[in-house]
VOPAGU-2260 file (C-alpha; in pm, 1 decimal, decimal comma):
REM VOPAGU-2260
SITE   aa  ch    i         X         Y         Z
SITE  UNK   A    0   -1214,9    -390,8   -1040,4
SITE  UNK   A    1   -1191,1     -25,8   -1064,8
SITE  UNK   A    2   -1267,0       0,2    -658,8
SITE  UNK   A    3   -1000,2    -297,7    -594,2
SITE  UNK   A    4    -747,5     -69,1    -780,1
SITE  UNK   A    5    -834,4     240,2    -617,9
SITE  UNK   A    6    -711,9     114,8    -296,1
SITE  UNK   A    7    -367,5     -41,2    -388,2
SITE  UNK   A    8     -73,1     140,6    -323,2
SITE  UNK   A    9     107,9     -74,7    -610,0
SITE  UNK   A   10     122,4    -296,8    -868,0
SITE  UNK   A   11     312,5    -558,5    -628,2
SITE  UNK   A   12      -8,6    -517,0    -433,0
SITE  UNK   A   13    -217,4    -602,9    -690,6
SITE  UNK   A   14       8,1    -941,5    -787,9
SITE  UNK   A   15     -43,0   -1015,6    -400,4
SITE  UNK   A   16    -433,5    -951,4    -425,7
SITE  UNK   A   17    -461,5   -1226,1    -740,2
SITE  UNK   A   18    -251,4   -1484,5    -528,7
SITE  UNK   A   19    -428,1   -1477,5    -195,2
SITE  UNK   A   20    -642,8   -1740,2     -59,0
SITE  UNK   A   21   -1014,4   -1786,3    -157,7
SITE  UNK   A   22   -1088,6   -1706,3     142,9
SITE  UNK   A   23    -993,1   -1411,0     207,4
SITE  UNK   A   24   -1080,9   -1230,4    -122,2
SITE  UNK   A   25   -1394,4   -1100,7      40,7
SITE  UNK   A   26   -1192,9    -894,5     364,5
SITE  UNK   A   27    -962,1    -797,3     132,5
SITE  UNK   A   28   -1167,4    -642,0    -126,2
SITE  UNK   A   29   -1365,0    -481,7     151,1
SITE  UNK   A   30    -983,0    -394,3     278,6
SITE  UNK   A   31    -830,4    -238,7     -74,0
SITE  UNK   A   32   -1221,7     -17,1    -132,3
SITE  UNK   A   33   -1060,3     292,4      39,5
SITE  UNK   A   34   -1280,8     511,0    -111,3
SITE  UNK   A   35   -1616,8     632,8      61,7
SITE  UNK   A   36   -1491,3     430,7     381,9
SITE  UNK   A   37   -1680,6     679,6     593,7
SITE  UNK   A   38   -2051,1     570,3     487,4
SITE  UNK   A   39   -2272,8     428,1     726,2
SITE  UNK   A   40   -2051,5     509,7    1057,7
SITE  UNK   A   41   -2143,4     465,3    1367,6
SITE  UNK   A   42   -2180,2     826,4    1523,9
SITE  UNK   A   43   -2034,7    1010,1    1223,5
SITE  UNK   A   44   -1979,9    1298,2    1391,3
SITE  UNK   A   45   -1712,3    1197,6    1603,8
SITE  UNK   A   46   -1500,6    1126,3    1253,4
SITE  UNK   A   47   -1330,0    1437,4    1293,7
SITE  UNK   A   48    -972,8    1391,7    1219,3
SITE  UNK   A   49    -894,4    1336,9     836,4
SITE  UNK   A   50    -635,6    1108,2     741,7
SITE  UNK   A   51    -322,1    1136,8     473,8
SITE  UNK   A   52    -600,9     902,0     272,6
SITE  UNK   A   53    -880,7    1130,8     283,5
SITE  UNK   A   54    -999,5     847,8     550,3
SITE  UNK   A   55   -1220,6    1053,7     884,4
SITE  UNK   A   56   -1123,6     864,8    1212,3
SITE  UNK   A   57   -1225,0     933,2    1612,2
SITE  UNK   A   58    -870,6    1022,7    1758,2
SITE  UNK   A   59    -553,9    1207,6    1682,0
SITE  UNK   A   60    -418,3     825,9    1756,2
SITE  UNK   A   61    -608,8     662,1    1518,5
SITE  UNK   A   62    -468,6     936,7    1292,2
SITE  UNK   A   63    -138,7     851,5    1361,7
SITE  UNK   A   64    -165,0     480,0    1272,4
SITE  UNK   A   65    -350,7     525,7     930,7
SITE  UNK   A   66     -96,4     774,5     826,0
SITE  UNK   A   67     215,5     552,4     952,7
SITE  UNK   A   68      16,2     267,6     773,3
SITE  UNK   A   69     -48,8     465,7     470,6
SITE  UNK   A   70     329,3     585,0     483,4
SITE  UNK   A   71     484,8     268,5     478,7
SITE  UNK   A   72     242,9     108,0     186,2
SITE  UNK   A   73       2,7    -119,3     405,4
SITE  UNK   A   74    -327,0    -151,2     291,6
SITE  UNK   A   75    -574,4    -101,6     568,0
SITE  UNK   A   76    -934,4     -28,9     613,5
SITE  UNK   A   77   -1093,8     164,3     945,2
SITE  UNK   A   78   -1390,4      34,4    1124,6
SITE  UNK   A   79   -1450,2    -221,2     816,3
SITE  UNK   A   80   -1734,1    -464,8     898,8
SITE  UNK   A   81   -1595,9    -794,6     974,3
SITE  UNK   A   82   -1821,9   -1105,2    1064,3
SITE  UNK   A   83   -1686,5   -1343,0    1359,1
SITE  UNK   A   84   -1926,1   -1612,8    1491,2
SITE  UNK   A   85   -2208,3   -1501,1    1320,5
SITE  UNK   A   86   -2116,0   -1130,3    1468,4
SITE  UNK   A   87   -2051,0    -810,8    1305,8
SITE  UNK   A   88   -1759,1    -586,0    1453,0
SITE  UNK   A   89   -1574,6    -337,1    1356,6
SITE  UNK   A   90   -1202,3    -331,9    1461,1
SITE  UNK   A   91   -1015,6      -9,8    1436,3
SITE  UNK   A   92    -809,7     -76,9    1137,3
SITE  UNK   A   93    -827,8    -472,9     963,9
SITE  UNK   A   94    -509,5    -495,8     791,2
SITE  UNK   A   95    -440,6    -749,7     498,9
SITE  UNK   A   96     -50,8    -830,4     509,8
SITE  UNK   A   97      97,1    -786,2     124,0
SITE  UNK   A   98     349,3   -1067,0     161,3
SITE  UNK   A   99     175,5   -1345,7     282,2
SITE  UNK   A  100    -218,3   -1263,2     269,0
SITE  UNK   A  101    -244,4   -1282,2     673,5
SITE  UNK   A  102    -494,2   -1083,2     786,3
SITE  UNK   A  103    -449,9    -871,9    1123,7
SITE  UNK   A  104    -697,8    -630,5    1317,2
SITE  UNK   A  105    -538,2    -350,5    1538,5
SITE  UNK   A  106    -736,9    -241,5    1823,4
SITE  UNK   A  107    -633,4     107,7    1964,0
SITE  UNK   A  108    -717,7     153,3    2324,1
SITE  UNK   A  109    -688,0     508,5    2413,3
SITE  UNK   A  110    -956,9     559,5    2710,1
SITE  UNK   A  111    -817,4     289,9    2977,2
SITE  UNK   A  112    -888,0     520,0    3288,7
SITE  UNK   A  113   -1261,5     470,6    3226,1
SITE  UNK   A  114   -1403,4     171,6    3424,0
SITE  UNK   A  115   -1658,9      66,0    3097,0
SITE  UNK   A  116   -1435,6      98,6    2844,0
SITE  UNK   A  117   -1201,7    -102,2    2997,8
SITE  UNK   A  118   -1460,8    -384,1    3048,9
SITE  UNK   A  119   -1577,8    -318,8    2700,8
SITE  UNK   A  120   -1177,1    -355,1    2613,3
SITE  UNK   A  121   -1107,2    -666,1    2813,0
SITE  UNK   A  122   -1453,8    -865,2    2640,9
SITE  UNK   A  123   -1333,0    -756,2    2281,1
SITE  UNK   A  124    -969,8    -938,9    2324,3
SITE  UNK   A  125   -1141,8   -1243,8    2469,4
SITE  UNK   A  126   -1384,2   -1214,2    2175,3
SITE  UNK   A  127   -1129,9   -1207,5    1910,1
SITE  UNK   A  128    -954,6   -1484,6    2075,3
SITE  UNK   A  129   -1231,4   -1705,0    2045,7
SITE  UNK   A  130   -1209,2   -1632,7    1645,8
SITE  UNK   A  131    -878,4   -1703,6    1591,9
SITE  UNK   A  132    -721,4   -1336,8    1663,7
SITE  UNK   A  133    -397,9   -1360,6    1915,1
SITE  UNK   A  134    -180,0   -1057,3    2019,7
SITE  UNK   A  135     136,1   -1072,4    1875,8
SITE  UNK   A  136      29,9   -1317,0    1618,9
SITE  UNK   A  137    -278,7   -1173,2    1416,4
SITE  UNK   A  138    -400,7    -882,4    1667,3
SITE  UNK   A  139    -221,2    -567,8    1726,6
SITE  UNK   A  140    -362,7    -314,5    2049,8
SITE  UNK   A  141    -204,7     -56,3    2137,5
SITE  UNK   A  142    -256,8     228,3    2401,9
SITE  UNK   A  143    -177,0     604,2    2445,8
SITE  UNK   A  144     154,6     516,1    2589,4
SITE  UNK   A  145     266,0     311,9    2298,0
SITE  UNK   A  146     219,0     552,2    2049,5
SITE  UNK   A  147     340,4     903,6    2201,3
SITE  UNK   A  148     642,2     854,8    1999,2
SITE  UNK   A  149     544,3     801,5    1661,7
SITE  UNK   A  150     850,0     583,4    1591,2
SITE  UNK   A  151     697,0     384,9    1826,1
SITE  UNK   A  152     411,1     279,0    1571,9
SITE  UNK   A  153     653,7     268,8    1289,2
SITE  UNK   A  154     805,0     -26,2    1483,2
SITE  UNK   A  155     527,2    -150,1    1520,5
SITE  UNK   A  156     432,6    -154,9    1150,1
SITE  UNK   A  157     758,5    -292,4    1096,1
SITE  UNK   A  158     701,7    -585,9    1360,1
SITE  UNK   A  159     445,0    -703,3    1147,8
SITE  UNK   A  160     450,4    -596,3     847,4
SITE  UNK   A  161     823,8    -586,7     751,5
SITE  UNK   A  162     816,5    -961,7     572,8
């Protein structure tokens, strides 16, 4: 309990936590455990920017989102281990919604001039579609051009969050 509490921003959060499907307990519990969210990274040196949360992440970015995310109240965890298929990935940021229980993932793209990663980029939308995971319904990318402006993620956020 005490690593559940640790992560939510209020006690409305909590209230949300208890009424969520069965289901989805298990991401969100892994979602609200901010703490220690850095362990067992993949190359841990490239966490070099720290968040409002205390959270490391790979890109300014990726900063920006967590601390728009963290600003506005959204529970969130960064490169969380999430099983799909029998698969273990690790989106960017998997993001339980408060007022509903839905539960997104937010890929941030920021290296789309590079021929690999934009393979690599292309096969990890058509593998979260095959689990269920839908832009503008359940999967949020963004690029560097969307998020120059930082209201630009705060509309985002609001988009679908804002329920």
């Amino acid at each position: 309990m005490r690593s559940l509490l640790l992560g939510v921003q209020s006690f409305q959060g909590i209230l949300n936590c208890l009424l969520i499907p069965v289901k989805l307990l298990e991401v969100y519990l892994q979602i609200c455990r901010t703490p220690n969210q850095n362990e067992k990274k993949n190359h841990p040196e490239r966490l070099i920017y720290m968040t409002e949360t205390g959270i490391r992440v790979r890109s300014k970015s990726e900063l920006l989102i967590a601390n728009a995310l963290f600003q506005k109240g959204i529970p969130f965890s960064y490169e969380a281990v999430l099983a799909l298929g029998g698969k273990n990935r690790e989106p960017d940021f998997t993001i339980y919604r408060p007022s509903d229980g839905k539960l997104f993932i937010w890929e941030h793209f920021g290296l789309m001039d590079e021929n690999v990663y934009l393979q690599t980029t292309n096969e990890k939308i058509a593998f979260y579609a095959r689990y269920g995971f839908h832009p503008f319904k359940n999967l949020i990318f963004t690029y560097e051009e969307d998020i120059q402006n930082p209201a630009h993620i705060h509309a985002i956020i609001n988009m679908f969050f804002s329920r």
